[in-house]
N, C-alpha and C positions, 0 to 999 in steps of 0.2 A: 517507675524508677528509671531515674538516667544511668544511660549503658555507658563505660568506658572498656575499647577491647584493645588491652595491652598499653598501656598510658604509655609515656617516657616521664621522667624526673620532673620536665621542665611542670606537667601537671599535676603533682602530687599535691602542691600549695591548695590548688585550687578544688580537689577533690575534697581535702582536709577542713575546706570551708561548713559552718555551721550556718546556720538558716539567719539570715542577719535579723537584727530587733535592735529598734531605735527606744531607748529609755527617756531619751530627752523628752518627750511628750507628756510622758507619765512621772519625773521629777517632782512638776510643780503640784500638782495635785499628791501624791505620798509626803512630799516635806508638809504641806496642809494638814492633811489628817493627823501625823505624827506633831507638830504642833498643837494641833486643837487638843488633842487628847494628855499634852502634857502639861495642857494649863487648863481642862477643863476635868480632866480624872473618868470615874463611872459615867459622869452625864453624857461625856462626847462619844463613848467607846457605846453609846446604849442608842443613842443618833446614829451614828455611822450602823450600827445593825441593824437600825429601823431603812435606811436609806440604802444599803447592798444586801441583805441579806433578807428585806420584807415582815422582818420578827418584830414586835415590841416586847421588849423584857423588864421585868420589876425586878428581878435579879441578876448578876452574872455568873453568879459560882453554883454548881452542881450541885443538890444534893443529895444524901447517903439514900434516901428513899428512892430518888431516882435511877443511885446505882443500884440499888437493892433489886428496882425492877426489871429494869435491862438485861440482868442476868437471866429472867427469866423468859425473858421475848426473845432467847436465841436456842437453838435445838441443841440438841445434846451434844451430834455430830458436831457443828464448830465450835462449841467448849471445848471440846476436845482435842479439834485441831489448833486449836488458838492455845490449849496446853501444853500439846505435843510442839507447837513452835517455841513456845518460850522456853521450853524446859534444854530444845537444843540451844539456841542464843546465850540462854545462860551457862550451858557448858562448853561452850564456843568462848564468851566471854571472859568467865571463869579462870582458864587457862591463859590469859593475859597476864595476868597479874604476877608481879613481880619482888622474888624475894630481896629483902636490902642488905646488899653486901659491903660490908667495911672495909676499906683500902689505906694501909698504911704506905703510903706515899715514899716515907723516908721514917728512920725511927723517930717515932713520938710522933709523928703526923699522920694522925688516923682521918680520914674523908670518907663521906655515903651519901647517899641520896634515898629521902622517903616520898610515898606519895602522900598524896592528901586527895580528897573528895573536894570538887569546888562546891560552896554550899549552897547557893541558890542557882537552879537550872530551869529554863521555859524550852519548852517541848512545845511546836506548834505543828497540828497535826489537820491537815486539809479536808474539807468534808465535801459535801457538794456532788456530783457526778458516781465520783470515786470515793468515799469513805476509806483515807488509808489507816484502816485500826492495824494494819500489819506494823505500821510506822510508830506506833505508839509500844509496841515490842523492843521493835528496834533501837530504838531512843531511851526508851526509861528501865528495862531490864540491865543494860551496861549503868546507866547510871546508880541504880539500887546498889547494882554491885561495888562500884566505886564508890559510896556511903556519900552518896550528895542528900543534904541533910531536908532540903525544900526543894521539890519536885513539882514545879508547876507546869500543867497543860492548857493549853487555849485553843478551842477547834469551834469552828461555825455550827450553830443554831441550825437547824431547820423550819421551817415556815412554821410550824407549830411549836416553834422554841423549844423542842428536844433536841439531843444527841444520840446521833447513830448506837445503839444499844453494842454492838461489837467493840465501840472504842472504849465504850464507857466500862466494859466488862473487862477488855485486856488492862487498864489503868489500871480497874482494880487489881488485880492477882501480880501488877508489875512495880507496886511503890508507889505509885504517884500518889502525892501528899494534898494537891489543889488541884480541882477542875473547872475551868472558866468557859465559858457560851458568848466567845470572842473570836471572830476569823477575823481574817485580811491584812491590813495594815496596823486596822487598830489596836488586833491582837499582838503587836510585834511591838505598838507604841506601850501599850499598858504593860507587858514585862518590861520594856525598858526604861521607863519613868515610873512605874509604881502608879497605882491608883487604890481610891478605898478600901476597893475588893482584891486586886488584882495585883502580887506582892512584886517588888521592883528584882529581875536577876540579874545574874554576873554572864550569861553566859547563854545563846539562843540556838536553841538544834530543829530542824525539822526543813520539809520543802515546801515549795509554795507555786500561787501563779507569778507571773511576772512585776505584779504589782508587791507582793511578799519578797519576792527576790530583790528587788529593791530596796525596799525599807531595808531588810538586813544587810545591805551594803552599806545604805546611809548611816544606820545605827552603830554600825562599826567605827564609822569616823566620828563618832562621840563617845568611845569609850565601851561600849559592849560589846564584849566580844559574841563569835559569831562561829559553827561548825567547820563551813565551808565558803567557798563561791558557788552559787548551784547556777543550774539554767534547766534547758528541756532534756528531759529522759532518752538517751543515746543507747545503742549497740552495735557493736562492729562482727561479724563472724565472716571466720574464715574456714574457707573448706577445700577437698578434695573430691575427686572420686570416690573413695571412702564414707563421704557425708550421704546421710537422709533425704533427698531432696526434701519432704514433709517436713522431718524433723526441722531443716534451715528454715524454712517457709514459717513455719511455728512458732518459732525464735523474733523471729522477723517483726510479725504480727504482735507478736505479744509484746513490743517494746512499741512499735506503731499507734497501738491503740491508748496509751497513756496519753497525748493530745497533737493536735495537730504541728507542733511546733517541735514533735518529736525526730529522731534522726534514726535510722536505720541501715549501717551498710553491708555488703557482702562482698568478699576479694576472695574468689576464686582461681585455680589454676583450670579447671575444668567447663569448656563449653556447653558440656553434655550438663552439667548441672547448671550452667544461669539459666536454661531452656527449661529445665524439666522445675526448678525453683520458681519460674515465674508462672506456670501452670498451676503450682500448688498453692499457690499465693491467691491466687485467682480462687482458686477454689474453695479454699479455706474461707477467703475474706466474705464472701458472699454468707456465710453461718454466723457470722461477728455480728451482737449487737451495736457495737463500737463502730462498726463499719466504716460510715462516714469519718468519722474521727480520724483511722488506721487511711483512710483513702488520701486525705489532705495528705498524713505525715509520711505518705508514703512518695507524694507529690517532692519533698526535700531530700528523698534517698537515693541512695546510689548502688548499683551492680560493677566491680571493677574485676577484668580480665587480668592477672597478670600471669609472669613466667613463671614463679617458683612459690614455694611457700616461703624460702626466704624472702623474697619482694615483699610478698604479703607482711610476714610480720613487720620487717620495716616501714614497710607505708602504717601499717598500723600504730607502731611508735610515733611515726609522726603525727597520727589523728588521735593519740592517748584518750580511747574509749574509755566510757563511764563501764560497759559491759565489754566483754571478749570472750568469742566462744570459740572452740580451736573444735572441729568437726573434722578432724586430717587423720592423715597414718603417722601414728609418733609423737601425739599429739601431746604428751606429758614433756617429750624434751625438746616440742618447740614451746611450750610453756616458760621454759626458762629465758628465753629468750625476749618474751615480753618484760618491757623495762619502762613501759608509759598504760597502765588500767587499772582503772578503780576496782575491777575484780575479775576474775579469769574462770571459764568452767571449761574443763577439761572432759575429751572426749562426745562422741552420739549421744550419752544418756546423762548430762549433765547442761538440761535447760538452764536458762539465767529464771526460771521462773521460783528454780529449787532455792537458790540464794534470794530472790524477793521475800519468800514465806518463811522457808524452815529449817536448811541444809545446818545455820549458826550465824555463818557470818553477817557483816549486816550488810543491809541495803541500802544506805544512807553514804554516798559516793560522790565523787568530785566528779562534774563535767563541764562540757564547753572546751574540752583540753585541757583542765587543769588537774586531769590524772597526771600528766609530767612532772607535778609538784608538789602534789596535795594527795595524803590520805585518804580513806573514807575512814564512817567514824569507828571509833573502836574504844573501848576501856579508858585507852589513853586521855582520849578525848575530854572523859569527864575528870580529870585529876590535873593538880598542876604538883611536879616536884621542886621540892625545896633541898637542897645539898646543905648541909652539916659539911663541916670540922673540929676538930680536938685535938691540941696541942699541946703534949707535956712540957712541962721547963726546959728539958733536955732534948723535946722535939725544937722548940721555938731558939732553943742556942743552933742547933744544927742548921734551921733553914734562914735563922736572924740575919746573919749577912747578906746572903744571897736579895731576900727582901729589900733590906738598907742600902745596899748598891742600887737596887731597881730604882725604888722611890726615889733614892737623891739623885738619877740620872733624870728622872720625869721633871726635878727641880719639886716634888712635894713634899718638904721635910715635915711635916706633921706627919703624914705615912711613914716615917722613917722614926721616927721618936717614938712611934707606938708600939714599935719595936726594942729602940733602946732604953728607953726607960724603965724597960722590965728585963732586961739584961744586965744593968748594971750592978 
């Protein structure tokens, strides 16, 4: 990890920097695939798996026997946990939801806003190395709850053309309506054009590799909407004296080992912990099977010295972490002061691992810096509100003028007569 001890300003930019990645490469090949597959449907999405993925498939969509069996090739113990995590998320989620209050304006002008459930959602959930069935929680428990009426998942095949039995068990107990034996790009073309099997959405959640992150940017610019901007799995922690060395070390790693292209930093006020942090790092990492993986990503991280914990949290709004862990004294009200992270864990015993699996909140987070602007997903996410009004006679006399001045000042008398005409 590169050391910085005590930056000045003038290097924060460049601390703040994320591991560059050139898309240009990978363009022309994603706009290919998402082509082929929109003019060729099943056939091209069953090629593209035969050719990334090594599977040949006679079908794409899951079925009930196979979830039937899946449930049973997992022990007891991660049923279990796999219930004890949804059952938080959905009352994490749960408590989103929002009662619709009427607002009378002025008399006779009552306004509200309701929500609605978007009705078709694609859920694409990564398989391969990492099997994230956690993300299959994440994603389709808020949407159940927000009543998205078609729940479709698409996750990569395995060589023997299964699914991870963990995903296929969390889908079941979370809603999901369709489950499709489609990764990659293809996956991301088939929800967004519709194919035989594979029903067309409004709307696409989940993360991916670089080739996935892609597509859902391009797909954006045709019309389907998209959760986020994603990129590589980030975490920023800040500590003190106070902090675990292990514990940070722990933290560290465990965001490290999601893939080489991951980011990990630490802004310290204490020298006594970058020392005694990179010991444990050391030690730690050597028990990782990830190792290699955690080793690369650790090659893009950074260790920063600075004066205060106020520094710290500043430099850290400037790097708006996807994760932020506050390992300090007082560490609840410098929490408030973070105003750029996809999610905050506060205090020693508040890993960012408790927010991956189970704590409620989700794990499905803006990065690359666009925690400055962007959410992560939540409730919200799956509903689009629609605003009402209702006007009595005696409201629409009251606010008829005010309207009829506006429009004839825009020069739109047609706006203006839809007014008068029911006034006279």
């Amino acid at each position: 990890m590169q050391t910085y001890n005590y930056p000045g300003k003038e290097l924060w930019q460049e601390i703040s920097q994320r591991p560059a990645s050139d898309h240009s490469s990978l363009e022309k090949s994603v706009k290919k695939i998402l082509q082929k597959v929109k003019e060729k449907g099943d056939k091209a999405v069953k090629k593209f798996t035969k050719e990334f993925d090594g599977v040949s498939l006679k079908k794409l969509a899951v079925t009930g026997k196979e979830i039937t069996r899946a449930a049973s090739l997992l022990s007891p113990e991660l049923k279990q946990a796999i219930e004890q995590a949804k059952k938080n998320i959905e009352t994490f989620h749960l408590s989103q939801k929002e009662e619709t209050r009427r607002i009378e304006t002025m008399p006779g002008v009552l306004c509200w806003r309701e929500t609605r459930g978007i009705e078709k959602v694609g859920l694409y959930i990564p398989g391969g190395s990492a099997p994230l069935f956690s993300t299959v929680l994440m994603l389709a428990v808020p949407a159940s709850i927000a009543g998205c009426q078609e729940i479709v998942l698409c996750t990569p095949p395995s060589k023997d053309g299964t699914i991870n039995p963990a995903i296929l068990y969390a889908a079941s107990i979370c809603g999901v309506t369709k489950i499709f034996k489609a990764g990659g790009v293809q996956a991301i073309a088939a929800m967004t054009y519709g194919t035989e099997s594979i029903p067309k959405v409004f709307k696409i959640f989940g993360p991916g590799n670089q080739y996935v992150t892609l597509a859902k940017q391009l797909i954006q610019q045709k019309g389907t909407a998209i959760d986020m901007p994603a990129g590589p799995s980030e975490v920023l922690v800040i500590a003190d004296n106070s902090a675990i060395p292990g514990y940070v070390a722990a933290d560290l790693l465990s965001q490290a080992e999601h893939g080489p292209d991951s980011q990990v930093i630490l802004l310290t006020t204490s020298e006594d912990i970058v020392s005694k942090v990179k010991t444990a790092i050391s030690e730690q990492l050597n028990e990782l099977p990830r190792k290699n993986t955690a080793e690369k990503a650790l090659q893009n991280s950074k260790i920063v010295l600075v004066k205060s914990i106020g520094e710290a949290i500043e430099l850290s709004n400037l790097y708006a972490p996807e994760h932020l862990i506050l390992s300090c004294e007082n560490a609840e009200a410098v929490a408030q002061l973070a105003v750029a992270a996809g999610s905050v864990f506060i205090g020693n015993y508040s890993p960012e691992s408790a927010g991956d699996y189970a704590s409620g909140t989700n794990h499905t987070l803006p990065t690359n810096g666009y925690a400055a602007m962007y959410s992560g997903v939540s409730l919200d996410s799956f509903v689009k509100k629609i605003t009402f009004q209702q006007l009595t006679k005696e409201g629409l006399q009251e606010i008829g003028t005010t309207v009829m001045t506006m429009a004839a000042a825009e020069g739109l008398d047609a706006h203006k007569n839809a007014v008068a005409i029911r006034l006279k």
